[in-house]
C-alpha positions in Angstrom: 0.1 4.0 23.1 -3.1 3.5 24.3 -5.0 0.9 22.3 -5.8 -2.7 22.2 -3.2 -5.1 22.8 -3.6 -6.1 19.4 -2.2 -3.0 18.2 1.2 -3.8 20.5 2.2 -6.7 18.2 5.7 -8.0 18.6 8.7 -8.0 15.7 11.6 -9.7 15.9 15.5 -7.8 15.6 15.3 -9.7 12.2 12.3 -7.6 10.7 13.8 -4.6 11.9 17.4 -4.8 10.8 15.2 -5.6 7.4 12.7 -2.4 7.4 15.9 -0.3 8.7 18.6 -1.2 6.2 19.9 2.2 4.5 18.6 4.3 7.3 20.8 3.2 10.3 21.6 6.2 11.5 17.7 6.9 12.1 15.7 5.8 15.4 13.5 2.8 14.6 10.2 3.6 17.3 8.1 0.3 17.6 4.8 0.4 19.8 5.0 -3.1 21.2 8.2 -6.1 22.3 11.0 -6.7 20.3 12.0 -10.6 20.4 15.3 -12.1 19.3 15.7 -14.5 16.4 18.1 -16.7 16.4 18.4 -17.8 12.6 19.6 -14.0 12.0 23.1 -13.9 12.7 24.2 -10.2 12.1 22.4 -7.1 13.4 23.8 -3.9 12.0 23.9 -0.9 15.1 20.9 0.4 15.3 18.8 3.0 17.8 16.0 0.9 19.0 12.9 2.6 20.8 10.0 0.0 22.3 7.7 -0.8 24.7 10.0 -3.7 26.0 12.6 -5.5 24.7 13.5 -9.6 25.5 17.0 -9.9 27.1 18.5 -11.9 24.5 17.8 -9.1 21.5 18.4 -6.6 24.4 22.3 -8.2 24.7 22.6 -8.7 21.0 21.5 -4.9 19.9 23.9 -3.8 22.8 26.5 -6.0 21.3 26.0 -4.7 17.7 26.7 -0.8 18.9 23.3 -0.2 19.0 21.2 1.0 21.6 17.8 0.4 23.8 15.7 3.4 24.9 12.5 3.8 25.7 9.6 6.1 24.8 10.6 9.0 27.9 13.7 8.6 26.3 12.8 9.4 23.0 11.2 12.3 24.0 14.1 13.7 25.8 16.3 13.0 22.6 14.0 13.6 20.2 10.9 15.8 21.4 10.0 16.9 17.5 10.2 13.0 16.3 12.5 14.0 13.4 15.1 11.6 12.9 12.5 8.8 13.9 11.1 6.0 11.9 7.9 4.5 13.3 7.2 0.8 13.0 4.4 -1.6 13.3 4.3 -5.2 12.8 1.3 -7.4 11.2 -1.7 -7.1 13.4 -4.0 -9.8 11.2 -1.5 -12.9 11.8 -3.1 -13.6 15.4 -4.8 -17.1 15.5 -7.9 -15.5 16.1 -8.2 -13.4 12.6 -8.9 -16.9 11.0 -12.6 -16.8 12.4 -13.2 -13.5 11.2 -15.5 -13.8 7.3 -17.6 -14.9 5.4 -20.0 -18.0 8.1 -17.4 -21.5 7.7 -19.2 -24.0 5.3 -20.1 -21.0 2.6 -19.1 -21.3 -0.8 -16.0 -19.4 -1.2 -15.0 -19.3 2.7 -11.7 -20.2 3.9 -12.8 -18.5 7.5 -12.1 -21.4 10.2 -15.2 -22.7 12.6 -15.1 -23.4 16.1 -14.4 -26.3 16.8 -14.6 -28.2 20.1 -12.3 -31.4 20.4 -13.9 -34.5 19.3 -16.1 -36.0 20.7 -17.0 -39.8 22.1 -18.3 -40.5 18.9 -15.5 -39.4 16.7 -17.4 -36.2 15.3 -16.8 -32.7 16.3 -19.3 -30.6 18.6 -19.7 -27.0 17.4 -19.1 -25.0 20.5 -20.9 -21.9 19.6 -23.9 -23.8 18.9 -24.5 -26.1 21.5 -23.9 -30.4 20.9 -27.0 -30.6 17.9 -28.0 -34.1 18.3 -28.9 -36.2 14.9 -32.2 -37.8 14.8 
């Protein structure tokens, strides 16, 4: 639990009814938020364990039959961690992971530069490199 924030990534009730279909009667434990998603209509009932939940898949989990605990929770009801399944969502889909490679301008480098906003002149100013004037 006690890690960088990137490690506490957030997955919505529709990524975990998928990863918990056929084992419903299990405890899905996910170290970060669980969001709501609207363009998934029906949640089957489901034992959710997480750092925090938003009030909207809060109500709708509720609403399924399902239930919202927390971690002293979990250890209370389950102090082995049998009957748990623990979850994690992608931690490389943060903006930021499209920096991280081979230098931009490389052959074979999809990494993404810095980029300031442009500029008076139309062209963009590196930021990490200070304005380079042409001659």
């Amino acid at each position: 639990l006690i890690k960088a924030r990137k490690f506490r990534s957030c997955m919505s009730v529709a990524t975990l009814a998928k990863h918990m279909a056929g084992n419903e009667q299990r405890i899905a434990c996910v170290v970060g938020s669980i969001l709501d998603d609207t363009r998934f209509s029906e949640i089957p009932a489901l034992t959710v364990c997480a750092l925090k939940f938003s009030e909207t898949a809060r109500s709708r989990i509720v609403k399924a039959g399902g239930s919202c605990i927390t971690f002293d929770q979990l250890a209370m009801k389950s102090p082995t961690g049998s009957n748990c399944m623990l979850l994690r969502s992608p931690t490389k889909r943060r903006e930021v992971e499209k920096h991280f490679g081979k230098a931009p301008g490389v052959p074979h480098s999809n990494t993404k530069p810095y980029q300031a906003r442009k500029g008076p002149s139309g062209r963009h100013k590196e930021k990490r490199r200070g304005l380079r004037v042409g001659k």
